[in-house]
LORO-853324 format. One line per field, with one value per residue (C-alpha): residue in one letter; x, y, z. Coordinates in Angstrom, 1 decimal. Each point is the difference from the previous one (the first is absolute). Layout:
N
rest = [a; ...]
u = [X; ...]
v = [Y; ...]
w = [Z; ...]
END
This chain:
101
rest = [x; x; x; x; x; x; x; x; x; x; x; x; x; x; x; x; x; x; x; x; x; x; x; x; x; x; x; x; x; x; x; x; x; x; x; x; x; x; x; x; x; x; x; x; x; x; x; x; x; x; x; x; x; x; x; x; x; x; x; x; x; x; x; x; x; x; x; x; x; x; x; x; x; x; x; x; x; x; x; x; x; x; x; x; x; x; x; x; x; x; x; x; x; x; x; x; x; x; x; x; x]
u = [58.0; 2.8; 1.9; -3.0; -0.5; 3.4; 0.4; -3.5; -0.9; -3.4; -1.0; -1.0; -3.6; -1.8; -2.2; -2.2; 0.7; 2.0; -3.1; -0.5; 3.6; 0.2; -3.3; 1.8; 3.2; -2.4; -2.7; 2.0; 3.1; 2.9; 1.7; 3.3; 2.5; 0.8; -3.3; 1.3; 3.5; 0.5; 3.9; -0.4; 1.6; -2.1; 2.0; -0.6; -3.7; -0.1; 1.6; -2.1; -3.0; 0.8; 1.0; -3.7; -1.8; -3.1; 0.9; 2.8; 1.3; 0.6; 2.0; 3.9; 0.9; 3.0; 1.0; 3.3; -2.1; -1.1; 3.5; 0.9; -2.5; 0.7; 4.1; -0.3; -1.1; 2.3; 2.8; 2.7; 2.2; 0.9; -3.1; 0.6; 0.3; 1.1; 0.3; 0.9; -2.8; -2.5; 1.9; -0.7; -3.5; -0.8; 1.7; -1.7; -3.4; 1.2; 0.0; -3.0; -1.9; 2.2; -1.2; -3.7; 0.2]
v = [81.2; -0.3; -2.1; -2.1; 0.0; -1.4; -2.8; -1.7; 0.6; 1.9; 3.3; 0.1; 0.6; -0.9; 2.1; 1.1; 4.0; 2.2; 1.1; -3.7; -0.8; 2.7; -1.5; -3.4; 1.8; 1.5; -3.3; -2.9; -2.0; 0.6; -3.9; -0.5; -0.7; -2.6; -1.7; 0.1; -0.6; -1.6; -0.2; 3.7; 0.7; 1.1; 2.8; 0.9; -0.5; 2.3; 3.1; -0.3; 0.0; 3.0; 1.7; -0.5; 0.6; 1.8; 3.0; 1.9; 0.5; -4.1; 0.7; 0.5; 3.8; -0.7; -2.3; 0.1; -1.8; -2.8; -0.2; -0.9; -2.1; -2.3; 0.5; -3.2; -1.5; 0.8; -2.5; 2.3; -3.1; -0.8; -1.1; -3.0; 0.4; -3.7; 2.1; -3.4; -1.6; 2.5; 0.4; -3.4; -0.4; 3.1; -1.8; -3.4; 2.1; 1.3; -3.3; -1.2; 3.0; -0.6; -3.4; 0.5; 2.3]
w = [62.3; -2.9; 2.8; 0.7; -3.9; -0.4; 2.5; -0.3; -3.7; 0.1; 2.0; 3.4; -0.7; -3.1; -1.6; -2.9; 0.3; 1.9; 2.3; 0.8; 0.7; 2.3; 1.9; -0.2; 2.0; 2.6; 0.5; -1.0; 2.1; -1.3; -1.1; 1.0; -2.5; 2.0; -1.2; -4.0; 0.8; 3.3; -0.4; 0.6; 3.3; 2.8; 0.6; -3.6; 0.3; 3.0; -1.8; -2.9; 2.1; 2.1; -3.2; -1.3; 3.0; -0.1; 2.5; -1.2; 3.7; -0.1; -3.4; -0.1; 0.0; -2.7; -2.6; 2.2; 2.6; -2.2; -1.2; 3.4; 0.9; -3.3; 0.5; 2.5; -3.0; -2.3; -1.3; -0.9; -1.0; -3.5; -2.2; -2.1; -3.5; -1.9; -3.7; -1.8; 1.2; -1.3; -2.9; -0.8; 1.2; -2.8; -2.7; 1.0; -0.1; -2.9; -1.9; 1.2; -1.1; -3.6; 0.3; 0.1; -3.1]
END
């Protein structure tokens, strides 16, 4: 759910109480996050479904399995990090909220 949580924005089911989300996880469909974010990859979509599914059986055993199953998705590459350019996007911010004052 915390997955889910994090890639779409909101939680899987919505609900007033606890008892009534837990209804929701047994009656309702389960969105993909495919249908917030449909950038998500498939593949991505596919893990976070089994790893919600209603019967535990259907559920990954391990958190080493989900590991795996998201590794293919994983860019282990550098990430991109242009620190002069945020630098000066925060200072330009910086004056405008100066300015505004």
């Amino acid at each position: 759910a915390t997955l889910y949580a994090a890639l779409t924005g909101t939680t899987p089911f919505q609900a007033e109480t606890t008892a009534a989300m837990l209804q929701a996880h047994r009656d309702q469909r389960l969105r993909s996050v495919r249908e917030y974010v449909p950038s998500i990859p498939e593949g991505v979509a596919a893990v976070v479904t089994q790893m919600l599914a209603r019967n535990p059986a259907d559920r990954f055993a391990t958190a080493a399995e989900v590991a795996d199953a998201l590794l293919a998705f994983a860019d282990p590459g550098p990430i991109p990090f242009d620190y002069p350019r945020i630098l000066a996007e925060r200072q330009r911010d910086a004056k405008a909220r100066q300015a505004q004052l």
